[in-house]
C-alpha positions as CSV (number, residue, x, y, z in Angstrom):
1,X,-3.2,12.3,-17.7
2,X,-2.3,16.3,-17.2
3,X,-1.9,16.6,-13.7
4,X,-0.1,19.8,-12.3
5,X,1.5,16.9,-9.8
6,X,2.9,15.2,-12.5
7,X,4.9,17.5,-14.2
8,X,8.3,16.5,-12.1
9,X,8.0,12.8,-13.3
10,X,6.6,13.5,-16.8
11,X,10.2,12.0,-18.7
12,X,10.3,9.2,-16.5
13,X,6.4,8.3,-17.6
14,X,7.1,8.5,-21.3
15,X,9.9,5.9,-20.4
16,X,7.2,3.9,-18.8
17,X,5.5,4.3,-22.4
18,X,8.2,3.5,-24.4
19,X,9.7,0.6,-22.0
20,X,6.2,-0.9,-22.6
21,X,6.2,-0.5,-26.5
22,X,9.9,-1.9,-26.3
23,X,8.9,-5.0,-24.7
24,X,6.0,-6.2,-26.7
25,X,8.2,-5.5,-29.9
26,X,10.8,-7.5,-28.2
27,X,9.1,-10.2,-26.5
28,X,6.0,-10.9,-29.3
29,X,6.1,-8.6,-31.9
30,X,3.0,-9.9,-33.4
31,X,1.0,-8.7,-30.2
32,X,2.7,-4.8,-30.4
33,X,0.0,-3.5,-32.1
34,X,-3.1,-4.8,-30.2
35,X,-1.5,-4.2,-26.6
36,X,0.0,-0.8,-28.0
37,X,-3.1,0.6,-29.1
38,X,-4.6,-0.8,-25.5
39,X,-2.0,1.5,-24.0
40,X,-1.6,4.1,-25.9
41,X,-5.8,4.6,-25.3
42,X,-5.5,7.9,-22.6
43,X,-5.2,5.9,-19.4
44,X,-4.7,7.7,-16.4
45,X,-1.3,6.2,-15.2
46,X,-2.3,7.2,-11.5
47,X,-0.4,3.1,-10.7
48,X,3.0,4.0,-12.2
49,X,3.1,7.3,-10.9
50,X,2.7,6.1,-7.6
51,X,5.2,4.1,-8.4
52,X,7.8,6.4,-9.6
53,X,7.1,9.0,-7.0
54,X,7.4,6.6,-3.9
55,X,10.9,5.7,-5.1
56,X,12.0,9.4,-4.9
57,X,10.5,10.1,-1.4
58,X,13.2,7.6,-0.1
59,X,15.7,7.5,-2.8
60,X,17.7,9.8,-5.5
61,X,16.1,8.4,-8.9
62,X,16.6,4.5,-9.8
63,X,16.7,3.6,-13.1
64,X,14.4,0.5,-12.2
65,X,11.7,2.4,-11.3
66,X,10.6,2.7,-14.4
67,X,10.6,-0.8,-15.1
68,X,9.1,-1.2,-11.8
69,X,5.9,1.3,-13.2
70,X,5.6,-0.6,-16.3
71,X,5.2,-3.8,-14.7
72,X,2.4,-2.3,-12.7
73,X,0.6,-0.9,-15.7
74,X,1.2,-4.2,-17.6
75,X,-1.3,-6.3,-14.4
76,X,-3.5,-3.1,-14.5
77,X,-3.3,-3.7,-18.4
78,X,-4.4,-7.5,-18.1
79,X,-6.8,-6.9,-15.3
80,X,-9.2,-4.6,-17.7
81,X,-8.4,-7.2,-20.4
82,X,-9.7,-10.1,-18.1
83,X,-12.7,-7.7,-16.9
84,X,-14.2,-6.8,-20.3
85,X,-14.2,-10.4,-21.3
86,X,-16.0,-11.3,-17.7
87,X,-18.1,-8.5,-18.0
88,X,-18.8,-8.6,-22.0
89,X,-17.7,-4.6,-22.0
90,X,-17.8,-3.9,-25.7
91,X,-16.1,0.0,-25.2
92,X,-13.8,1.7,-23.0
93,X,-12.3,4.9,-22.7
94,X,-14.4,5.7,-26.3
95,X,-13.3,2.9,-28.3
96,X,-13.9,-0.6,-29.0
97,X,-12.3,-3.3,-26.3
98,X,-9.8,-6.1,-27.4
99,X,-12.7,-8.8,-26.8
100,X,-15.4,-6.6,-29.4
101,X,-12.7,-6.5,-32.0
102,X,-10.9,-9.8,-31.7
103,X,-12.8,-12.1,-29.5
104,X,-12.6,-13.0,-26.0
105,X,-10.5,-16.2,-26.4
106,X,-7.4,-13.2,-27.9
107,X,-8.2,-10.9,-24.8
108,X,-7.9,-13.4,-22.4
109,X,-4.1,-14.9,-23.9
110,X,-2.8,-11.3,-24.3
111,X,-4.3,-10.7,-20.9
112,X,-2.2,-13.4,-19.5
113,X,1.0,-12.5,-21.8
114,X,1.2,-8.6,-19.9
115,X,1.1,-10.9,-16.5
116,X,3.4,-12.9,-17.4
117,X,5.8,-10.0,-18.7
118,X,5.1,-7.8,-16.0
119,X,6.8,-10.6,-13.3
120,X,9.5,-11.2,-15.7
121,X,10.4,-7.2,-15.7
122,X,9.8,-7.6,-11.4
123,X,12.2,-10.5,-11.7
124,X,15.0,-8.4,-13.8
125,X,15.7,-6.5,-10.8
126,X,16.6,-9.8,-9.2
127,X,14.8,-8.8,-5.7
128,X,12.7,-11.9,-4.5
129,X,11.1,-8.8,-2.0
130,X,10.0,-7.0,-5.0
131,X,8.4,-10.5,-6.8
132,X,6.5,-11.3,-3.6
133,X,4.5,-7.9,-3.2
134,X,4.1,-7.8,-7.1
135,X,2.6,-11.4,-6.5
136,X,0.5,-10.6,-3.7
137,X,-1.4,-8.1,-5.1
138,X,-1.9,-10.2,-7.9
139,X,-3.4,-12.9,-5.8
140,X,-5.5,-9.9,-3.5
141,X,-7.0,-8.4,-7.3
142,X,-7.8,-11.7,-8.2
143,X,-9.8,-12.6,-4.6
144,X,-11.7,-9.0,-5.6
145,X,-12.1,-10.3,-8.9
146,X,-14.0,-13.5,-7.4
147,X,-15.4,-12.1,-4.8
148,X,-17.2,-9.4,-6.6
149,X,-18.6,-12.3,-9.4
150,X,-19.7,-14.2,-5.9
151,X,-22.2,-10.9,-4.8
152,X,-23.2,-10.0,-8.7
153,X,-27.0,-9.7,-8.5
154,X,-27.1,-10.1,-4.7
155,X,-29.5,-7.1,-3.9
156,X,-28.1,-8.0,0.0
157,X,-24.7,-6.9,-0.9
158,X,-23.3,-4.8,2.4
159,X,-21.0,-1.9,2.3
160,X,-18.7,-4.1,4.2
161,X,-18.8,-6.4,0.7
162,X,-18.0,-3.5,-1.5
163,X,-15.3,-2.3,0.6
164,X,-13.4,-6.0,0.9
165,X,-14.2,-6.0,-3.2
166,X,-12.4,-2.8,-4.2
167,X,-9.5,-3.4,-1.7
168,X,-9.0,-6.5,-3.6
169,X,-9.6,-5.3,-7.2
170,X,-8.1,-2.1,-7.2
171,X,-6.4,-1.0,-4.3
172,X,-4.2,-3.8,-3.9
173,X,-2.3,-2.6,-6.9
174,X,-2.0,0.8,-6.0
175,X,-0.7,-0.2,-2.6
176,X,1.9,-2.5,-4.9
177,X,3.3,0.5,-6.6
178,X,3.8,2.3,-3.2
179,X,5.7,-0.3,-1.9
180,X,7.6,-1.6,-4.8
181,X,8.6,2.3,-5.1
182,X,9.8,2.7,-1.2
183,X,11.7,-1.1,-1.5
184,X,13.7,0.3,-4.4
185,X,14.5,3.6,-2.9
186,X,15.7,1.5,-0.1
187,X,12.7,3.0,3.0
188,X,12.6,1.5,6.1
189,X,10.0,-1.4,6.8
190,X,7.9,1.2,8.2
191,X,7.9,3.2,6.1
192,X,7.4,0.7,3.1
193,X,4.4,0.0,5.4
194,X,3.4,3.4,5.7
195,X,3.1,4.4,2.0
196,X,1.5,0.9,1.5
197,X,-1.4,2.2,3.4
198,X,-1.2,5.6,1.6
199,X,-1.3,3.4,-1.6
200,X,-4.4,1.5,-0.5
201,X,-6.8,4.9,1.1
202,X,-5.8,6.2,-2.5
203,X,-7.1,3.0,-4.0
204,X,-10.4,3.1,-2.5
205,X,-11.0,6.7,-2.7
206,X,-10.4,6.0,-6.7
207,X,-12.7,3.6,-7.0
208,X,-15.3,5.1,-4.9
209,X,-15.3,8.1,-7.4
210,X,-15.2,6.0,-10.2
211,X,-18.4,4.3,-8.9
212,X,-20.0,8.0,-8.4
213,X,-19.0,9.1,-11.7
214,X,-20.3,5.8,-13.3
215,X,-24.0,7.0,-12.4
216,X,-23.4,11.0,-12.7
217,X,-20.8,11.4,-15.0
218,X,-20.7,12.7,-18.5
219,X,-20.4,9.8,-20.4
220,X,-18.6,11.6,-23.3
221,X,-15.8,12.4,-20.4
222,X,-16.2,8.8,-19.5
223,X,-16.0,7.2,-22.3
224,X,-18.4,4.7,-21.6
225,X,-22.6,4.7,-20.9
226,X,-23.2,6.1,-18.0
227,X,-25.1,2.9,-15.6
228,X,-22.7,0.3,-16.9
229,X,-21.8,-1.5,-13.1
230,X,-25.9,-1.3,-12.4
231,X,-26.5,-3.3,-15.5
232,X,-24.1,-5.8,-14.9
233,X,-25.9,-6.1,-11.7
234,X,-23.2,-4.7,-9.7
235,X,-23.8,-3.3,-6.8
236,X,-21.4,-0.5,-5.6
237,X,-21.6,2.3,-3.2
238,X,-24.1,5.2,-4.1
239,X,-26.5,2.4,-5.1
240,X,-25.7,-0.2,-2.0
241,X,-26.2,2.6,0.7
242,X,-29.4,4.1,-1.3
243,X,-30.9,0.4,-1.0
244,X,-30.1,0.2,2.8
245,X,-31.9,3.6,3.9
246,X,-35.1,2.8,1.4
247,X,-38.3,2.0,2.9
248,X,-39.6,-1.4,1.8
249,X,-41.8,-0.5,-0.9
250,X,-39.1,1.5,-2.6
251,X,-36.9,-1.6,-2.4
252,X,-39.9,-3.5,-4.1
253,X,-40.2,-1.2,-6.7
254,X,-35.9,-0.8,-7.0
255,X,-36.1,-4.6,-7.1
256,X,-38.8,-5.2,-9.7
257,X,-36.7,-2.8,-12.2
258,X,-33.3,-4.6,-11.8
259,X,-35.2,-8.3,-11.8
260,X,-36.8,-7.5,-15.4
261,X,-34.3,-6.2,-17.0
262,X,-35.9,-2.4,-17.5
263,X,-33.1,-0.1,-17.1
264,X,-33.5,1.0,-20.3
265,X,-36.1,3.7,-21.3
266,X,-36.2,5.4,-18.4
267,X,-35.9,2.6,-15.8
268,X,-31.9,4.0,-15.0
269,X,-33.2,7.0,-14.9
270,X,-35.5,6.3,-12.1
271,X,-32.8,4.3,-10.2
272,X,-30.4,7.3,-9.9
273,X,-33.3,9.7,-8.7
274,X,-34.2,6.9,-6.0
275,X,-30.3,7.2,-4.9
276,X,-30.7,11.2,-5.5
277,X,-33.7,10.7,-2.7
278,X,-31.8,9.5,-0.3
279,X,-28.4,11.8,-1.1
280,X,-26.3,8.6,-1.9
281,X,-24.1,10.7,-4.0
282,X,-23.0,13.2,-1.6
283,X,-22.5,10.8,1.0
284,X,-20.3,8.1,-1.5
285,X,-17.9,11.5,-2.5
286,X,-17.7,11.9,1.0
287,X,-16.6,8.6,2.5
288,X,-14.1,8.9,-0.8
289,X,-12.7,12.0,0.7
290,X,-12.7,9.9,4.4
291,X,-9.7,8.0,2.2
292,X,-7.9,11.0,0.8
293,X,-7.9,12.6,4.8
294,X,-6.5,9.6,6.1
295,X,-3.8,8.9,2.6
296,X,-3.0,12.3,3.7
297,X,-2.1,11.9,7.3
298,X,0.0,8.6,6.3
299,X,1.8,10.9,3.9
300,X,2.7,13.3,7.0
301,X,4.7,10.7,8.9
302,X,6.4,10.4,5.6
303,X,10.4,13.0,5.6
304,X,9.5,15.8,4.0
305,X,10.5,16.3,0.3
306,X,9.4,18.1,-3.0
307,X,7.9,14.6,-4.2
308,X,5.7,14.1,-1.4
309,X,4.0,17.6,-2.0
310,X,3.6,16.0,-5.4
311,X,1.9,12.9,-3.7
312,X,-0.2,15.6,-1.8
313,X,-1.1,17.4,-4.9
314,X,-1.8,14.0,-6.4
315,X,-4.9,12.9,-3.8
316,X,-6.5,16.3,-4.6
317,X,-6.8,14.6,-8.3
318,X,-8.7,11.8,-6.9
319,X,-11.5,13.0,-5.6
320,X,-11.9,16.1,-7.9
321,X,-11.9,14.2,-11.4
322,X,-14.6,14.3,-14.0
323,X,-13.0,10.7,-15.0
């Protein structure tokens, strides 16, 4: 990830890297290679730099913030592990997932190995404060998780649904970091509260973006087909508020094409020009940047410092990302 906004914490995120690398050798040396390649793959670290900046907005640097940031990459690690086996996702980032190239029963034990090591490095620091937010946002991404299977197909799904969803699956991680980050630099409750909800309007701008950029996106940037959550017959954003606004017999017509399986051969093609009609994509980007506006005000109440301009610079990222 080569963000401008990054640069200040760049040594303390190759000690994320190598703190990860250090603990699989350590802890199962047989599973270094598998997980290593998993994280060594181009991920975006957005979660451990939250991490690792929220500590210094309240605190000189702590030498268990990097542990801290690898334990959050290690549940965002076994989330996508989990996901690809759930969803049957045979490539990310541009190369083959875990389940494709050693079977889902693998994905799902490593999966549950990075969760378990993740607490243990929480539990190092010997906080219980620390093991309980890590632990709730384990239990929120894992309500998103079920949640989201509970709607999959549901042409009925409301943007209220897609908003609880993604505040479960993947802002309650980044709101995680933020806290875990302020606790360690020792913030007051509110302001551990504060930069939790700057953590969670980051969270759900991300993902909104990510939704956009699943249907417009370059899928050579993306790494992945372009389509992928419609196929799966999940129902996100741009095509959720598209299917609200459409007259009836465009709902017939949108419903027909996801009920017989066409997408392919032009059938995805005509999905994305009905949510083109009725502007979806402009109108998803901008409820993303709704998010960023109000992460931004949160951050404001936060003592000024170099690291929150960093933070600032940071939700510019989110919303501006080709993936």
């Amino acid at each position: 990830m080569v963000v401008a906004a990054l640069r200040s914490i760049e040594d303390d995120l190759h000690r994320v890297e190598a703190l990860l690398q250090e603990l699989l050798e350590r802890r199962a040396g047989f599973l270094k290679h598998p997980a290593g390649t998993m994280f060594r793959s181009g991920g975006k670290r957005l979660r451990p730099a939250l991490v690792l900046l929220a500590q210094r907005l309240f605190g000189p640097s702590h030498p268990g913030a990097v542990s801290l940031a690898a334990a959050i990459e290690m549940i965002h690690g076994a989330s996508l592990l989990h996901d690809d086996v759930l969803d049957e996702t045979t490539v990310r980032r541009g190369q083959p997932t875990l389940n494709a190239s050693l079977g889902n029963r693998f994905s799902v034990l490593l999966g549950d190995f990075l969760l378990c090591q993740a607490l243990l490095a929480v539990a190092d620091l010997d906080r219980v404060v620390l093991l309980q937010v890590i632990s709730q946002a384990v239990a929120d991404m894992t309500s998103g998780q079920i949640l989201e299977l509970t709607h999959q197909g549901n042409l009925d799904t409301s943007v209220e649904n897609y908003m609880e969803i993604v505040g479960g699956k993947t802002a309650s991680l980044m709101v995680a970091g933020c806290k875990l980050g302020a606790l360690l630099g020792e913030a007051s409750a509110e302001d551990v509260e504060r930069i939790g909800r700057f953590g969670y309007n980051v969270g759900m701008a991300f993902q909104i973006v990510d939704d956009v950029l699943d249907f417009w996106g370059e899928p050579s940037v993306l790494g992945k087909p372009t389509g992928s959550d419609l196929r799966e017959k999940k129902y996100t954003l741009p095509f959720i508020d598209a299917y609200q606004r459409a007259e009836p017999q465009e709902r017939e017509r949108v419903h027909r094409l996801l009920s017989n399986g066409t997408l392919e051969g032009g059938g995805l093609d005509e999905v994305v020009r009905f949510m083109e009609k009725h502007d979806t994509r402009r109108r998803s980007l901008e409820v993303a940047e709704d998010y960023v506006r109000i992460a931004g005000e949160e951050l404001a109440r936060v003592p000024p410092c170099p690291d929150r301009e960093c933070l600032r610079e940071l939700l510019s990222y989110v919303t501006a990302r080709d993936r």
